[in-house]
VMD Tcl script that builds the backbone (N, CA, C; Angstrom):
set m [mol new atoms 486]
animate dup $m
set s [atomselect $m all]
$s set {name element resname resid chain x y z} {
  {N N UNK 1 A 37.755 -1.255 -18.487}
  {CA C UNK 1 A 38.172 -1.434 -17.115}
  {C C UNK 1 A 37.413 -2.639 -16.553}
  {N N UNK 2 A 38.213 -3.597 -15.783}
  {CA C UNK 2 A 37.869 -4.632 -15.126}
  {C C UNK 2 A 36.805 -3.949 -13.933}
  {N N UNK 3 A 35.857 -5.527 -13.542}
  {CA C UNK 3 A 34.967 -4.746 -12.387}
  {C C UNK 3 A 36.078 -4.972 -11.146}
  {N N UNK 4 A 36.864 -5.764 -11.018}
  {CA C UNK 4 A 38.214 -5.465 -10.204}
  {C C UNK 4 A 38.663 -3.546 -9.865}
  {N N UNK 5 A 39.025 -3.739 -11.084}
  {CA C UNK 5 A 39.761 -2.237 -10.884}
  {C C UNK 5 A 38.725 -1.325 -10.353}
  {N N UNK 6 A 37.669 -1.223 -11.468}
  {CA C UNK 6 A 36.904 -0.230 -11.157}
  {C C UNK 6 A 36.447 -0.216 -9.792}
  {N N UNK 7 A 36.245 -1.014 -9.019}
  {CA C UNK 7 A 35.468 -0.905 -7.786}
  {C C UNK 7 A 36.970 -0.344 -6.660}
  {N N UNK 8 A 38.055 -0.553 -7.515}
  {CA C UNK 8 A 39.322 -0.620 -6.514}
  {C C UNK 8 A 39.517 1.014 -6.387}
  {N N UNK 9 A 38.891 1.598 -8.038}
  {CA C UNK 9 A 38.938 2.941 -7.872}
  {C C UNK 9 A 38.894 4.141 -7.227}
  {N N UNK 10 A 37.815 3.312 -6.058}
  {CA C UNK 10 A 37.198 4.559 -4.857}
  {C C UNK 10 A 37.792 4.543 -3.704}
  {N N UNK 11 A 37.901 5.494 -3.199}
  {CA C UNK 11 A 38.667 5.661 -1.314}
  {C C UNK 11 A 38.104 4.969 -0.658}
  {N N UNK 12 A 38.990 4.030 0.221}
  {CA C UNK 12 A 38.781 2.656 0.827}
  {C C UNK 12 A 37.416 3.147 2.216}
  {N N UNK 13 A 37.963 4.427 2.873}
  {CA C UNK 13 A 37.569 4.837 3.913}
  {C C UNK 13 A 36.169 6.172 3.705}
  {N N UNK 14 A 35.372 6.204 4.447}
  {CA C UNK 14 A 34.036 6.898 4.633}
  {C C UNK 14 A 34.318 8.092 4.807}
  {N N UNK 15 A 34.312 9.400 3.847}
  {CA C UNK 15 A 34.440 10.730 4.445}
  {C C UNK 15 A 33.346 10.806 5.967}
  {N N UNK 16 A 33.466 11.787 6.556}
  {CA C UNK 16 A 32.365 12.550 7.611}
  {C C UNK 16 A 30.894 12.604 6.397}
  {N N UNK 17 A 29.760 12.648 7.672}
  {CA C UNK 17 A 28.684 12.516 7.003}
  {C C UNK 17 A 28.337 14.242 6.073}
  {N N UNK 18 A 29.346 14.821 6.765}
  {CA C UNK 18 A 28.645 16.623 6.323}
  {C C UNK 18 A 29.338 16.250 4.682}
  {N N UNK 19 A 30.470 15.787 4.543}
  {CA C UNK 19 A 31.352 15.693 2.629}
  {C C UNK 19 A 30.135 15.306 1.902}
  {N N UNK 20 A 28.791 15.008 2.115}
  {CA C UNK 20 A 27.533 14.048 1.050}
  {C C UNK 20 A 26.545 14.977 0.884}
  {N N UNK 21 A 26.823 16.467 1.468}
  {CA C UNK 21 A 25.870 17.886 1.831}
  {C C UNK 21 A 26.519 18.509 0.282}
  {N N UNK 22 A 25.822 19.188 -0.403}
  {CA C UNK 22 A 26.122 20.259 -1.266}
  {C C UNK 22 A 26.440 19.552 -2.792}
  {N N UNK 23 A 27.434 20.161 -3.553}
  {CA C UNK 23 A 27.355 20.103 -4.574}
  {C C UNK 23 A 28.273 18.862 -4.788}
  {N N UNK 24 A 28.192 17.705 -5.876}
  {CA C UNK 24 A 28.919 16.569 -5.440}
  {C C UNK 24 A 27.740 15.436 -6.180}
  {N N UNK 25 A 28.196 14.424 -6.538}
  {CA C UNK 25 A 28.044 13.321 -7.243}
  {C C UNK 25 A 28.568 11.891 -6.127}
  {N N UNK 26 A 27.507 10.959 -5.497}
  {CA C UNK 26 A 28.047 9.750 -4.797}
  {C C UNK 26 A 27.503 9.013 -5.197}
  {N N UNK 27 A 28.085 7.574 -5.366}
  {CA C UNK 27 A 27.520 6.546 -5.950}
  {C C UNK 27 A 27.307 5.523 -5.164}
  {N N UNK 28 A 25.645 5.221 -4.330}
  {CA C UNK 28 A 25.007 5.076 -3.397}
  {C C UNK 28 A 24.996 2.944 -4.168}
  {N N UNK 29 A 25.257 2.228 -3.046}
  {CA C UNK 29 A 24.861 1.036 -3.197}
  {C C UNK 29 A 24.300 0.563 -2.063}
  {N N UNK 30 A 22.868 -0.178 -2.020}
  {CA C UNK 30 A 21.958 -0.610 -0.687}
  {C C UNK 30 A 21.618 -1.823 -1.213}
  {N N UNK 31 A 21.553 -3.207 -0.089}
  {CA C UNK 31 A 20.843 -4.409 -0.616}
  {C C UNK 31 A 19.779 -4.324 0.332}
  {N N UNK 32 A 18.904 -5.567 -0.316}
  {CA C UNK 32 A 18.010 -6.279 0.841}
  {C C UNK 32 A 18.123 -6.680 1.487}
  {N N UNK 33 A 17.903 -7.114 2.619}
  {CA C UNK 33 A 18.258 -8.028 4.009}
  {C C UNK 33 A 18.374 -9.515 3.490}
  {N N UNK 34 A 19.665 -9.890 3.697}
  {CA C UNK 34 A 19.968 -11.321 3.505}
  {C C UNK 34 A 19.917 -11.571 1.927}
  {N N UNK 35 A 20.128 -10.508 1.370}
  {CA C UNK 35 A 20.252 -10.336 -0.128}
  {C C UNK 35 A 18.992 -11.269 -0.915}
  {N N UNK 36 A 18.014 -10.793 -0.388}
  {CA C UNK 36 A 16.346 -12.383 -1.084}
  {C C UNK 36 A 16.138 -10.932 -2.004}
  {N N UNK 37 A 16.237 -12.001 -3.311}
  {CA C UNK 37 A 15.520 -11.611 -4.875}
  {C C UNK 37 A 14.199 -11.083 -4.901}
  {N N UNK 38 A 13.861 -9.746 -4.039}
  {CA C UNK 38 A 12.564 -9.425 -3.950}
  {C C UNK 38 A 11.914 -8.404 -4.857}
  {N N UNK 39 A 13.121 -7.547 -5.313}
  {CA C UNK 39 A 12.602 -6.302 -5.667}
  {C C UNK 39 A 12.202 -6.215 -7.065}
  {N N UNK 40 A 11.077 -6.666 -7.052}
  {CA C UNK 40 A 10.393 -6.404 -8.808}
  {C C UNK 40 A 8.854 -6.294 -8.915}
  {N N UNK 41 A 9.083 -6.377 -9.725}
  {CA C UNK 41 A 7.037 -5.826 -10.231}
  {C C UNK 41 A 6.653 -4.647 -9.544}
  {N N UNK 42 A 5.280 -4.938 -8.648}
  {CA C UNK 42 A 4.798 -3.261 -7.599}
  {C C UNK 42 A 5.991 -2.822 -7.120}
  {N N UNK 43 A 6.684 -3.879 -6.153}
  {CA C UNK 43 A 7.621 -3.424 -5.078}
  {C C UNK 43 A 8.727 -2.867 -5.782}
  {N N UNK 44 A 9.319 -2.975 -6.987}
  {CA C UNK 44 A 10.444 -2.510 -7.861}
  {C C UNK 44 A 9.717 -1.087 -8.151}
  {N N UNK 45 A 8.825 -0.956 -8.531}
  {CA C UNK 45 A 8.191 0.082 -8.965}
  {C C UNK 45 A 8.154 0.790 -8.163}
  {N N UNK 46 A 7.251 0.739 -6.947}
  {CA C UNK 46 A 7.380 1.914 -5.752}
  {C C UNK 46 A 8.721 2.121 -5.444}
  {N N UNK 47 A 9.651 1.720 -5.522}
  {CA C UNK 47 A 11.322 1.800 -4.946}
  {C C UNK 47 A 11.668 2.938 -6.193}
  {N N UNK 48 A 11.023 2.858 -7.070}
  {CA C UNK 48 A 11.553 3.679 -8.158}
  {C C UNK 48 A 10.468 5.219 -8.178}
  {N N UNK 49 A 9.203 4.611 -7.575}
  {CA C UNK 49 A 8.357 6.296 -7.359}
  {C C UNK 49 A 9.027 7.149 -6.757}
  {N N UNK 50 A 8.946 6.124 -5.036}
  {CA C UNK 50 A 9.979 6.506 -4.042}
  {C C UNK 50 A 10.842 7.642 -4.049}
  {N N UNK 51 A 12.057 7.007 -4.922}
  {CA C UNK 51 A 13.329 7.889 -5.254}
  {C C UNK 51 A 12.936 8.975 -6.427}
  {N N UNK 52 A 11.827 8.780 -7.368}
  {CA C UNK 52 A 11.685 10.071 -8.198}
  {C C UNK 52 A 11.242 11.222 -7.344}
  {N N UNK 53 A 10.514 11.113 -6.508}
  {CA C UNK 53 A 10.086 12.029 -5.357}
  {C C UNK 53 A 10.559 12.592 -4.570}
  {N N UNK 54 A 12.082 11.629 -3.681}
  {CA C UNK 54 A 12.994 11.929 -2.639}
  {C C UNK 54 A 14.051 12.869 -2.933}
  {N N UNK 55 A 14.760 12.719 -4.082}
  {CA C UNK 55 A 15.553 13.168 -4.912}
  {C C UNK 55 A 15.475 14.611 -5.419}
  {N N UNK 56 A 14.458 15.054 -5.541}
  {CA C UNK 56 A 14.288 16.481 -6.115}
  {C C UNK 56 A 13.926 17.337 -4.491}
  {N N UNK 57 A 13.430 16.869 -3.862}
  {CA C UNK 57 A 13.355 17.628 -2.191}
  {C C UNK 57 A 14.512 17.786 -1.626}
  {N N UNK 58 A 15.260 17.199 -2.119}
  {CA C UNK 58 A 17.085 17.198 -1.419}
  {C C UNK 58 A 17.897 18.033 -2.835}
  {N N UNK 59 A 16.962 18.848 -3.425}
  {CA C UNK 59 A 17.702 19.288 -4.711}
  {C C UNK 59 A 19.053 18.183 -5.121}
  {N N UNK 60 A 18.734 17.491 -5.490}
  {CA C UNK 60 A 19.229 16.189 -6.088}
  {C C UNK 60 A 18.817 15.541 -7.249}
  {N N UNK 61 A 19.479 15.550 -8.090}
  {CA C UNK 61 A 18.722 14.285 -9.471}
  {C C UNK 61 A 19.922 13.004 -9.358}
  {N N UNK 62 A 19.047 12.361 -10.225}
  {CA C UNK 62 A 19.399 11.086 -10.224}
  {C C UNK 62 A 20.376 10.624 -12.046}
  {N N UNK 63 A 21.371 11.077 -11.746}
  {CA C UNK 63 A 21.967 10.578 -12.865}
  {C C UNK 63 A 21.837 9.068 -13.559}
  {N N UNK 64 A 22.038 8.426 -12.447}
  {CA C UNK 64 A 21.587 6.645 -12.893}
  {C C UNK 64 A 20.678 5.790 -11.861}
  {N N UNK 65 A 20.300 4.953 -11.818}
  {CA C UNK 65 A 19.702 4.228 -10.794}
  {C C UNK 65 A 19.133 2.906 -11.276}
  {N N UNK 66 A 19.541 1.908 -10.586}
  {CA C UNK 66 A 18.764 1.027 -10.718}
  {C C UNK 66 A 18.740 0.091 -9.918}
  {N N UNK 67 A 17.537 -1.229 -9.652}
  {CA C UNK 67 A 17.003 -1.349 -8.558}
  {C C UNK 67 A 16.703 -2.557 -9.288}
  {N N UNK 68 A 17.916 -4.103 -8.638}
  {CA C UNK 68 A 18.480 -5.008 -9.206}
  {C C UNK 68 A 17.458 -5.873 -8.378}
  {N N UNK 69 A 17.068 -7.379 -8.657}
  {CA C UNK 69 A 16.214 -8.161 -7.842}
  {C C UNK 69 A 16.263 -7.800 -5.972}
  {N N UNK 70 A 17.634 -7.931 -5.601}
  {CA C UNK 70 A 18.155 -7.976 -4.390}
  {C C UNK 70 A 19.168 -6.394 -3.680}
  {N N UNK 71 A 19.166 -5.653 -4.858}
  {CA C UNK 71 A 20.130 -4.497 -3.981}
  {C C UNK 71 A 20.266 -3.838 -5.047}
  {N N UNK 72 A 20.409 -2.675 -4.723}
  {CA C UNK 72 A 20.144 -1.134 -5.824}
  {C C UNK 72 A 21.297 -0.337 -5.968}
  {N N UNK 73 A 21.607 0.495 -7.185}
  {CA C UNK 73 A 22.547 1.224 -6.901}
  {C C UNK 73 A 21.459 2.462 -7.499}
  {N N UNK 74 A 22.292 3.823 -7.552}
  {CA C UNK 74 A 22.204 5.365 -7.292}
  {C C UNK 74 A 23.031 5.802 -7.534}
  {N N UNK 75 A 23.558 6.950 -8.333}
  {CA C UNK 75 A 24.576 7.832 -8.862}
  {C C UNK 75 A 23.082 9.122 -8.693}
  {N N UNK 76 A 23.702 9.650 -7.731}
  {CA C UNK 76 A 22.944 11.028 -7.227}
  {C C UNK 76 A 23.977 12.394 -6.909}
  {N N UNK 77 A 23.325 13.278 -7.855}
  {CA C UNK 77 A 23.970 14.826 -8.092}
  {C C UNK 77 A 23.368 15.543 -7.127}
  {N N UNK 78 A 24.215 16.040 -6.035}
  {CA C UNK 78 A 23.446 17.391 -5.340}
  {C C UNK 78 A 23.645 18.714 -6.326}
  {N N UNK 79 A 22.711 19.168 -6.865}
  {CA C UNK 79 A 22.727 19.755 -7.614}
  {C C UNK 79 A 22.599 21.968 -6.755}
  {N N UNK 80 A 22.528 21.856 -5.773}
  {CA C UNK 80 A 22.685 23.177 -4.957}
  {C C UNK 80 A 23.649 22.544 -3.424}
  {N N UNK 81 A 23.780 23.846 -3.295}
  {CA C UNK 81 A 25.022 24.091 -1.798}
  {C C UNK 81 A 24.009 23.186 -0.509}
  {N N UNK 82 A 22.558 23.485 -0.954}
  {CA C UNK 82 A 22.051 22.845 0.161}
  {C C UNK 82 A 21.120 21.602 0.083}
  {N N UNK 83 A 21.470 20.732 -1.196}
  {CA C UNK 83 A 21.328 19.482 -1.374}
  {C C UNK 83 A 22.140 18.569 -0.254}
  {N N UNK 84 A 21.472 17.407 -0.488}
  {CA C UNK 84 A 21.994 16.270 0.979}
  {C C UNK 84 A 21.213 15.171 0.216}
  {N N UNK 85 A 22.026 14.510 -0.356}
  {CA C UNK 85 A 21.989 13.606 -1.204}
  {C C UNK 85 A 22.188 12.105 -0.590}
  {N N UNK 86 A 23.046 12.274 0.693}
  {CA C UNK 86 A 22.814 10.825 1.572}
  {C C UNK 86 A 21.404 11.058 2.286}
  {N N UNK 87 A 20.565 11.911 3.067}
  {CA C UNK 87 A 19.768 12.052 3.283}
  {C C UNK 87 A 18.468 11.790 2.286}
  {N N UNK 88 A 18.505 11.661 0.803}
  {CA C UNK 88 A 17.694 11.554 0.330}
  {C C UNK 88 A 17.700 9.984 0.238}
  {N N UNK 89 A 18.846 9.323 0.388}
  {CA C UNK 89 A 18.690 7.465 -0.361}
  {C C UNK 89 A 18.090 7.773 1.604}
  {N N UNK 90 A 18.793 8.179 2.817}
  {CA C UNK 90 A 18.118 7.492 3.569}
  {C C UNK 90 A 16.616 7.680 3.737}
  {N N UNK 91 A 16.013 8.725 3.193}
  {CA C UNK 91 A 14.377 8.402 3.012}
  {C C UNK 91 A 13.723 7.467 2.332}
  {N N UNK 92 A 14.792 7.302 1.054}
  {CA C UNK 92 A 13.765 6.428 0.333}
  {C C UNK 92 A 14.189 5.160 1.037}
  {N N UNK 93 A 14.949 4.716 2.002}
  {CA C UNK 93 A 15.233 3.319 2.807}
  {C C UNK 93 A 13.904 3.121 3.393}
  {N N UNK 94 A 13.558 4.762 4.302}
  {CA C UNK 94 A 13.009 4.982 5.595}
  {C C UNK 94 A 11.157 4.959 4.793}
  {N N UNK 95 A 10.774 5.378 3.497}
  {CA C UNK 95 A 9.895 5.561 3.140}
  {C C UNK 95 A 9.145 3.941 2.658}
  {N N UNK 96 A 10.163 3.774 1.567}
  {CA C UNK 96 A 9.992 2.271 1.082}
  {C C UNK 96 A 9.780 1.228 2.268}
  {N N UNK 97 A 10.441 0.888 3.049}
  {CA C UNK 97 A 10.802 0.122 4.227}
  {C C UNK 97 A 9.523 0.002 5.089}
  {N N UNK 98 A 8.596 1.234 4.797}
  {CA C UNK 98 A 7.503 1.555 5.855}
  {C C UNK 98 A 6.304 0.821 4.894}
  {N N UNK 99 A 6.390 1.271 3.304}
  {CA C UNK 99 A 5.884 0.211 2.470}
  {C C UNK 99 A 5.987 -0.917 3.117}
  {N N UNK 100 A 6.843 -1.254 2.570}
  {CA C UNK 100 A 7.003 -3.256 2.399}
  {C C UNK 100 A 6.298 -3.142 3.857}
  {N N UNK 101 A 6.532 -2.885 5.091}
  {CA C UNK 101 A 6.188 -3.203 6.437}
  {C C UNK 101 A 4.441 -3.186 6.428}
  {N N UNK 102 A 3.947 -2.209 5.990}
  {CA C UNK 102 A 2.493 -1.603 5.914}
  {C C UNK 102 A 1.814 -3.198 5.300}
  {N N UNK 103 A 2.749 -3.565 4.014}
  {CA C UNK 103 A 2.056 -4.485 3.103}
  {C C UNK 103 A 2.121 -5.788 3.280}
  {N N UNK 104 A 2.774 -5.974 4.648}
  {CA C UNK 104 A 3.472 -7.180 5.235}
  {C C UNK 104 A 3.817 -8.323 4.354}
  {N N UNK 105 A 5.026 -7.556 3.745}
  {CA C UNK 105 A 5.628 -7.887 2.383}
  {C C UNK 105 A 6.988 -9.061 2.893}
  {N N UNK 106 A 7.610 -8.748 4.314}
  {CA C UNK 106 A 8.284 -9.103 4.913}
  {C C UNK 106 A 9.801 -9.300 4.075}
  {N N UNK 107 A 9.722 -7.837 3.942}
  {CA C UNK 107 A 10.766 -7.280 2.764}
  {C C UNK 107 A 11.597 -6.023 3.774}
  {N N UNK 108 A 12.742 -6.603 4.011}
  {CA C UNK 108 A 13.394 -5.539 4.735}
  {C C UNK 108 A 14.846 -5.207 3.767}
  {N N UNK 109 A 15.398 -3.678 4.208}
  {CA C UNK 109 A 16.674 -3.004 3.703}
  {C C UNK 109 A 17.869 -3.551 4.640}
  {N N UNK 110 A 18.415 -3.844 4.242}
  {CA C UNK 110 A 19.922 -4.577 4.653}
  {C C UNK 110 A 20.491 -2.798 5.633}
  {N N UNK 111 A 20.807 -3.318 6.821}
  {CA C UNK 111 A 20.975 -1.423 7.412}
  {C C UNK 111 A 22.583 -1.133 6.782}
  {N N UNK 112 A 21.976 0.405 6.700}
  {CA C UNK 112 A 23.247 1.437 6.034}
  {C C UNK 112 A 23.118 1.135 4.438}
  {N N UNK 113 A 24.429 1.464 4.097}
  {CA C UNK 113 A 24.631 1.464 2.167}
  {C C UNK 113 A 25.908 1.500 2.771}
  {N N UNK 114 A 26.517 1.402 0.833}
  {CA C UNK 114 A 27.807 1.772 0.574}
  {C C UNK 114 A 27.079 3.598 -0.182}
  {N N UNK 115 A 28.374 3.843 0.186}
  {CA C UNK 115 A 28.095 5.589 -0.334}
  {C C UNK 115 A 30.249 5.664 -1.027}
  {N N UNK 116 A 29.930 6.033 -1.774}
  {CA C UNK 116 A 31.219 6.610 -2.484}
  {C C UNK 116 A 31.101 7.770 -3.571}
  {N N UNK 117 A 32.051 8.757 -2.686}
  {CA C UNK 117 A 31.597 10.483 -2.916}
  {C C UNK 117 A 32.618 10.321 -4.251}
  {N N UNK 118 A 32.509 10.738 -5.813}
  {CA C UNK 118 A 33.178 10.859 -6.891}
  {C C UNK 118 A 34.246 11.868 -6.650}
  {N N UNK 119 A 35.294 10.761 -7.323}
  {CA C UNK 119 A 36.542 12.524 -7.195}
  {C C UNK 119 A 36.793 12.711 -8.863}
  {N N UNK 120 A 36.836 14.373 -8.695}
  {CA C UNK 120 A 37.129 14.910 -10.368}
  {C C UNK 120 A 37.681 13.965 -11.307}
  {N N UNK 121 A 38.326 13.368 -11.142}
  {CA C UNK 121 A 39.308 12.207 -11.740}
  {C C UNK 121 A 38.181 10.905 -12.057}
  {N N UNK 122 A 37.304 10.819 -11.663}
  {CA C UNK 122 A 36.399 9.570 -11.746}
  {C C UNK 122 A 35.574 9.691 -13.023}
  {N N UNK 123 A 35.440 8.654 -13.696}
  {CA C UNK 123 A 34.886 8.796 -14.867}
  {C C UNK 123 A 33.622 8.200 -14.416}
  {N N UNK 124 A 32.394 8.954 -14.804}
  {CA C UNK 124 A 30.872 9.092 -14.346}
  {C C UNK 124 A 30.360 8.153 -15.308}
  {N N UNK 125 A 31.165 8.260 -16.739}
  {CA C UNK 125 A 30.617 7.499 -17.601}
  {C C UNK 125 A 31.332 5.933 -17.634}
  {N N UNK 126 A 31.948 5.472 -16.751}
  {CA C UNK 126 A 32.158 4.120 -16.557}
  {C C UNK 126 A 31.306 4.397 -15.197}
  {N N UNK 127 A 31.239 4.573 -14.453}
  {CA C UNK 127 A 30.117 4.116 -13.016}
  {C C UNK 127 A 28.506 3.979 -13.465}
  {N N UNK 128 A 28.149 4.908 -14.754}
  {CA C UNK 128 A 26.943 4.731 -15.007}
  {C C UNK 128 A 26.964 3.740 -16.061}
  {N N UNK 129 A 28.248 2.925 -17.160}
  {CA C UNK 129 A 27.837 2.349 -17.412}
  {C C UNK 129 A 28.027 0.585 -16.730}
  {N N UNK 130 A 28.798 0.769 -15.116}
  {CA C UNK 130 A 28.426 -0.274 -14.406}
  {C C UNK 130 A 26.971 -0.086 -13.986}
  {N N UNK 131 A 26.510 0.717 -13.444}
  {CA C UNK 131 A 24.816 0.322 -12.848}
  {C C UNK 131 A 23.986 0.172 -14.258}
  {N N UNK 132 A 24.257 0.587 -14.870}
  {CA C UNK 132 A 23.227 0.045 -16.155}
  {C C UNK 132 A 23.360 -1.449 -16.924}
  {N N UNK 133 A 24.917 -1.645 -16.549}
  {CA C UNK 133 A 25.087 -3.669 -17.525}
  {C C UNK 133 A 24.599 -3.906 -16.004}
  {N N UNK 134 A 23.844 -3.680 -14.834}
  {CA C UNK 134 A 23.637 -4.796 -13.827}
  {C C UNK 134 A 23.042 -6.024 -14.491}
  {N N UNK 135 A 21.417 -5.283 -14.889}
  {CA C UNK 135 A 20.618 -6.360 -15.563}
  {C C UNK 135 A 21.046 -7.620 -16.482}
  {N N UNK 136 A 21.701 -6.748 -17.668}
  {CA C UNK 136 A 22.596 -7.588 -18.632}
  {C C UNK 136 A 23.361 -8.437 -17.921}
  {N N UNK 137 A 24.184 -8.051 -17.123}
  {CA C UNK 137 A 25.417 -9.183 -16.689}
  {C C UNK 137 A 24.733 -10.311 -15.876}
  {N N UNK 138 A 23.609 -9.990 -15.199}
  {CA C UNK 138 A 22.829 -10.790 -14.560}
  {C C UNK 138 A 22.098 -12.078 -15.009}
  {N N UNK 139 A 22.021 -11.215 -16.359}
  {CA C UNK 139 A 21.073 -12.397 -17.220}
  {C C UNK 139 A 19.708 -11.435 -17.392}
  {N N UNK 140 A 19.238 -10.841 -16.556}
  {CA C UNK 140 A 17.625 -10.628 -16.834}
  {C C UNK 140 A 16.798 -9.960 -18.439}
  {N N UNK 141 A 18.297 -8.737 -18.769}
  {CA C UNK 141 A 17.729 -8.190 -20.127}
  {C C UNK 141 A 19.082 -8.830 -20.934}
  {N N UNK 142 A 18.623 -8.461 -22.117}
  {CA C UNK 142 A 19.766 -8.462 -23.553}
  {C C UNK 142 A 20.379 -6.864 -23.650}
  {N N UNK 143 A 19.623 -6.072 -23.425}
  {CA C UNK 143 A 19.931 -4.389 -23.741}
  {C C UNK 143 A 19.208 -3.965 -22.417}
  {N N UNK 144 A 19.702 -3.196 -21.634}
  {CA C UNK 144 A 20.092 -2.444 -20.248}
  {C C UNK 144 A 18.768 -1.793 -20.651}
  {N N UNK 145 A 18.425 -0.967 -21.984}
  {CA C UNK 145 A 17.495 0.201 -22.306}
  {C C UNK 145 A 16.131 -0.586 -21.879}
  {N N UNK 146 A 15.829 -2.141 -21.713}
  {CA C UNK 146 A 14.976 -2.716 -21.946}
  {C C UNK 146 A 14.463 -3.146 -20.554}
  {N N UNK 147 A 15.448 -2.968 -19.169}
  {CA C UNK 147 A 15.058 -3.063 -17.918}
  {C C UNK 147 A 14.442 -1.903 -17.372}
  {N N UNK 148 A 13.278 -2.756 -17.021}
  {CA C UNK 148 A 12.007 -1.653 -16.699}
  {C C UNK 148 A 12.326 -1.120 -14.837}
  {N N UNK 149 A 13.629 -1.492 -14.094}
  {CA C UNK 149 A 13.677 -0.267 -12.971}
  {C C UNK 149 A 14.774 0.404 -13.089}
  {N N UNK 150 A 15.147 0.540 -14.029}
  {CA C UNK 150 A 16.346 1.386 -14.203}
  {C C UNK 150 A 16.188 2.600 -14.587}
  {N N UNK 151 A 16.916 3.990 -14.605}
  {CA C UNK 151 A 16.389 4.939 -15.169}
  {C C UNK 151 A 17.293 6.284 -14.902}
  {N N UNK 152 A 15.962 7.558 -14.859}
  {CA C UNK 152 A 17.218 8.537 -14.338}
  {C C UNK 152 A 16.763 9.423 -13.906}
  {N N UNK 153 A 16.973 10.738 -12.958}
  {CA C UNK 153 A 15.779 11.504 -12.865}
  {C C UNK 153 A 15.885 13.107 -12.654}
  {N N UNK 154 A 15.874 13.198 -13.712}
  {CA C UNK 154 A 16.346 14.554 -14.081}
  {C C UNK 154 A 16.319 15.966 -12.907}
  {N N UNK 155 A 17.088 17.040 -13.259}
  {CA C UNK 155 A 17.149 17.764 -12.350}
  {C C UNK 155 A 16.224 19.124 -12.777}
  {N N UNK 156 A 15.098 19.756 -11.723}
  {CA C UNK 156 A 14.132 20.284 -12.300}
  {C C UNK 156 A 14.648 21.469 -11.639}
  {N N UNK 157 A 15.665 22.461 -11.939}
  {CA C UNK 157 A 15.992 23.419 -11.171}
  {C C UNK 157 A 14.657 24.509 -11.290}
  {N N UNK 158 A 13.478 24.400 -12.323}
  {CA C UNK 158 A 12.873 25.445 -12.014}
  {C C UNK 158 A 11.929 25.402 -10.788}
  {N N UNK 159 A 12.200 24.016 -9.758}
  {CA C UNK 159 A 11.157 24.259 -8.480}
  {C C UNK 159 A 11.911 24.885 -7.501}
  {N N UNK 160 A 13.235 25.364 -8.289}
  {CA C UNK 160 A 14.504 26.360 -6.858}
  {C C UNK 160 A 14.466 27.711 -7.007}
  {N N UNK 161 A 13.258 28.459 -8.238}
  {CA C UNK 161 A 13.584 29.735 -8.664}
  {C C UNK 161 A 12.631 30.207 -7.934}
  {N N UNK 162 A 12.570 31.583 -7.139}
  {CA C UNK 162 A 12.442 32.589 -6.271}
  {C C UNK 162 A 11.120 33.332 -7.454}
}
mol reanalyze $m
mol bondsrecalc $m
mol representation Tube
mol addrep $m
């Protein structure tokens, strides 16, 4: 599939914010402000603590993610009824953001994202393997396995057992 098509794939228009609550798969895209090539080394790294942390408090894992010089994508599973999986990318905006500010990094988040909620019909394994050729198509790696902010973050259902 062309990156044409594929991107043509998703519903043009924004469900309500409650459709991004519960059980459900969206494939979260955020840049930097004015799209500047910032995000690597420490600052790539904390963007990636960040979200290993945010993600499991919103009973959420992270099927794919990665976190390109200038703008990131996210394929995030609410993995329970009371996961909120847009609420978790907006912490790590709201968390990271307070970084860069603290470190007067003069590194800001471009406001909002793209958010696109998966329908049954969507193949997970072409969306994850667009956020993973980012690097490759970019130029930065030869093999996707070899970009150090990319990743995934598993779902630890035993911190939900009673």
């Amino acid at each position: 599939m062309n990156r044409e098509a594929f991107l043509s794939s998703f519903h043009p228009h924004r469900p309500p914010r409650e459709a991004y609550a519960g059980v459900g798969t969206v494939f979260f895209t955020f840049c930097v402000e004015n799209r500047r090539p910032v995000l690597g080394g420490e600052v790539a790294h904390e963007c990636v603590a960040v979200l290993r942390s945010v993600l499991p408090r919103h009973a959420s894992r992270g099927d794919v993610f990665c976190f390109m010089p200038d703008h990131a994508h996210v394929l995030a599973s609410g993995m329970l009824e009371s996961a909120d999986v847009w609420q978790a990318i907006v912490e790590l905006k709201q968390i990271t953001g307070r970084w860069f500010w603290e470190r007067k990094l003069g590194i800001r988040w471009q406001r909002g994202f793209d958010a696109r909620i998966m329908k049954p019909h969507q193949s997970l394994d072409a969306v994850i393997a667009y956020i993973r050729g980012n690097p490759v198509r970019r130029g930065l790696v030869r093999d996707c396995r070899d970009y150090a902010y990319s990743g995934s973050v598993p779902w630890q259902s035993w911190r939900y057992h009673v």
